[in-house]
Each structure stands twice: as structure tokens, then as C-alpha cells.
C-alpha positions as CSV (number, residue, x, y, z in Angstrom):
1,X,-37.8,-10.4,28.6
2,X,-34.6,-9.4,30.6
3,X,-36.4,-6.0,31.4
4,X,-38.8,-7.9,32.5
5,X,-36.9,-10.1,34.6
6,X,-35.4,-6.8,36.0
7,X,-38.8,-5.4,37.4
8,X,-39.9,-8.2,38.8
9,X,-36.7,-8.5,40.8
10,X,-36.9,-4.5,41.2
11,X,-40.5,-5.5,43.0
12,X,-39.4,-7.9,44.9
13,X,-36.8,-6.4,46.7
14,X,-39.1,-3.3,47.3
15,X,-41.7,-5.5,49.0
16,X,-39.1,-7.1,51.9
17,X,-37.1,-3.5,52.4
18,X,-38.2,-1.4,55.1
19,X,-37.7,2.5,53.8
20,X,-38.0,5.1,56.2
21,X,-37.9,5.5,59.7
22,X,-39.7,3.2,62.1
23,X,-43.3,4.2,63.3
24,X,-43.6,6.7,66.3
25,X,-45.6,5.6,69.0
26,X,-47.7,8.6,69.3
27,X,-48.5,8.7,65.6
28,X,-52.2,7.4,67.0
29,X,-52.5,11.3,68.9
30,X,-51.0,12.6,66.2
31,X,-52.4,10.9,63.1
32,X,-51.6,13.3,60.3
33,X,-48.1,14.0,61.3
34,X,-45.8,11.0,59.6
35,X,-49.0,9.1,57.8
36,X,-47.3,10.1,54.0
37,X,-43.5,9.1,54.9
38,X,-44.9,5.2,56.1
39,X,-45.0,2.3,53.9
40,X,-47.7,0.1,54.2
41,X,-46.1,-2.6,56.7
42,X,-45.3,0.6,58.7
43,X,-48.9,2.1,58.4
44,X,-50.6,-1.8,59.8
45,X,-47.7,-1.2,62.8
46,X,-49.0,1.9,63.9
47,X,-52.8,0.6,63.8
48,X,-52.0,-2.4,65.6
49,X,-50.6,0.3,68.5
50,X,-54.2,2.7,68.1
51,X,-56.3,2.2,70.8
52,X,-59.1,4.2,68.7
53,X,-60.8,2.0,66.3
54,X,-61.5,5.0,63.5
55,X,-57.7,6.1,64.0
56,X,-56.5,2.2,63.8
57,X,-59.4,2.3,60.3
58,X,-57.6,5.6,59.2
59,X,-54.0,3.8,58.9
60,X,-55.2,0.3,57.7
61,X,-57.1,2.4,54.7
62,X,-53.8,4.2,54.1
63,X,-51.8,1.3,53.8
64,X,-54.4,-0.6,51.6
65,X,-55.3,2.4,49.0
66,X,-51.0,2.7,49.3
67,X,-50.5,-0.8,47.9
68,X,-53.6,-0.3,45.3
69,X,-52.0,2.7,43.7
70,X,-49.4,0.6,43.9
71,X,-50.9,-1.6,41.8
72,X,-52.0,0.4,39.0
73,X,-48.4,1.7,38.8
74,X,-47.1,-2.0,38.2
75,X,-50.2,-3.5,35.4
76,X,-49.5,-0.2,33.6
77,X,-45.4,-1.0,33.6
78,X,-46.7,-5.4,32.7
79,X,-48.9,-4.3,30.1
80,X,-46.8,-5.7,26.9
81,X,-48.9,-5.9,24.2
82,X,-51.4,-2.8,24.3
83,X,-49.5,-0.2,26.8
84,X,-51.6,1.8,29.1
85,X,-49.8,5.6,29.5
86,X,-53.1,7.0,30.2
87,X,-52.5,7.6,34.7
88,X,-55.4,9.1,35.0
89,X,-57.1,6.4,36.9
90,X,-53.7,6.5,39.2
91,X,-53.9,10.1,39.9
92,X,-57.2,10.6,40.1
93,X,-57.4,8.7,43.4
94,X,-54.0,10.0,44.6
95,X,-55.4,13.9,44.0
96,X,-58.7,12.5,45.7
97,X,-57.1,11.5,48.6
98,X,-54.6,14.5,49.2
99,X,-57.3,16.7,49.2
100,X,-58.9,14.8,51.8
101,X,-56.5,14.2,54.5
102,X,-55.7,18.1,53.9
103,X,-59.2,18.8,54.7
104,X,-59.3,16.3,57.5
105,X,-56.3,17.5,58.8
106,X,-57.2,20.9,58.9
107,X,-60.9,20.1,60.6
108,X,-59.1,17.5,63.1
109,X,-56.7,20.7,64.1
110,X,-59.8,22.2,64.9
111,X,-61.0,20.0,67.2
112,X,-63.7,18.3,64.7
113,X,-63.9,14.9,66.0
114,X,-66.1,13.9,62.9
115,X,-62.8,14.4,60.4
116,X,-61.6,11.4,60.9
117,X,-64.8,8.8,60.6
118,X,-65.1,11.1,57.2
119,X,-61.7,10.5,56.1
120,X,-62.0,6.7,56.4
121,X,-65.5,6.7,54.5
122,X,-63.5,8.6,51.7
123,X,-60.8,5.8,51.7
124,X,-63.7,3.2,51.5
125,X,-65.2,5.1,48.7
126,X,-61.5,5.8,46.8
127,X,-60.2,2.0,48.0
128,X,-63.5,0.5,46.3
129,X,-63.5,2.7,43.4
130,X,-59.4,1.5,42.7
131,X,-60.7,-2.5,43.4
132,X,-63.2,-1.9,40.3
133,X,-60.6,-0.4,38.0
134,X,-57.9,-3.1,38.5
135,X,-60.7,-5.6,37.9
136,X,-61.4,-4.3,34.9
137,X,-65.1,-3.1,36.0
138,X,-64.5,0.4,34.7
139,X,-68.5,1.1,34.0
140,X,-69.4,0.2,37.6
141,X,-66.0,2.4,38.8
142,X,-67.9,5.3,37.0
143,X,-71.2,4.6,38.6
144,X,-69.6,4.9,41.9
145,X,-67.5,7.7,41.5
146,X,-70.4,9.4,40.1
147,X,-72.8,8.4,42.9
148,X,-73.6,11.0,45.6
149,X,-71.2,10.5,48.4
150,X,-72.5,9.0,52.1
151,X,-71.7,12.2,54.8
């Protein structure tokens, strides 16, 4: 109980600290530079600033899919009577993603103005894919992960 009481607290205090350094104006030009050193109140700043809607997408989806993985960190730490050790659900989607925005990143350097509209349908796909595992809706996680991906 007073472990408990300890991460809860430990959360808490996480959720109104600001880590980091503040958002950079011209992340929306840049939007791969500083994305993975933001927290997700600092990812929502720098979208509010995008004039571009799919840039503005790209950093709401990072801060969201942030604060889902997130969440499957903190019900695996809760679960008291059957404990969950098995992260694969967790990585999966944090692998899934890396690979992306290194892709995107690498096709965006290259002048591909498609990379980024691509990178926000993979966050869509990845984002609804975590929603159905924290719900519990693991069958219909698989049929989505499985199902042929939108280009």
C-alpha cells in the first residue's frame, strides 16, 4: 500500500513538472529536430504555433501516442493481483514508431512533401492500435495491426 501511495504521488508530480527546455519556435520548419526531447504539454505548444495543419497533426499525434505509451507503462506497474511483465505491447509501438519518423525524416530531408501526411497516418494507425490494447480489445488490436496499411 505505501508503494502504492508512493507512485501515485511519483505520477503526480511528473504530470505538473515541465522537463526539458521550452519549445523552439521554428520546430514547425524543422519538425524532426527536437520532436523526442518534448513532453506532451510541450509537443500541443508547438502545434498550437504550426501554421501547417499536417505538421500541427504530426505533434498532436506525438504527444497523444507519448501519453498512451505512457499508459501502458503505469496499468503494467497497478496491476497487483496478476502482474503483467510481458512489454511487448509497449515496445512494439515505440519500435513502430522510431522506425517511422526515421523514415519520414530521412524522405522529408529529401524534399518528399508526402512524409509527413504518412507519418501522421502511422500515428493514427499505432495511436488506435494502443487505444484497443488498454481497453482490453486485444483480438480487434491484432486485426488491425494485421490489416494492410492505407498509403
Amino acid at each position: 500500500m505505501k508503494y502504492r501511495s508512493l507512485l501515485i504521488l511519483g505520477l503526480a508530480g511528473s504530470l505538473f513538472s515541465l522537463s526539458g527546455s521550452a519549445a523552439n519556435p521554428d520546430d514547425c520548419d524543422h519538425p524532426f529536430t527536437h520532436g523526442s526531447e518534448y513532453n506532451p504539454q510541450q509537443l500541443r505548444q508547438v502545434a498550437k504555433k504550426c501554421d501547417q495543419t499536417e505538421i500541427a497533426d504530426l505533434f498532436y499525434n506525438r504527444a497523444y501516442h507519448t501519453e498512451l505509451l505512457q499508459k501502458f507503462q503505469v496499468l503494467n506497474r497497478l496491476q497487483s493481483h496478476k502482474p503483467n511483465h510481458d512489454l511487448t505491447h509497449y515496445h512494439t509501438q515505440r519500435i513502430f514508431i522510431a522506425l517511422s519518423e526515421a523514415f519520414a525524416k530521412r524522405s522529408w530531408e529529401r524534399g518528399e512533401t508526402q512524409a509527413i501526411g504518412q507519418l501522421n497516418r502511422q500515428y493514427d494507425r499505432s495511436i488506435e492500435i494502443a487505444e484497443y490494447q488498454l481497453k482490453g480489445y486485444d483480438v480487434l488490436a491484432a486485426q488491425t495491426r494485421q490489416a494492410p496499411a492505407t498509403p
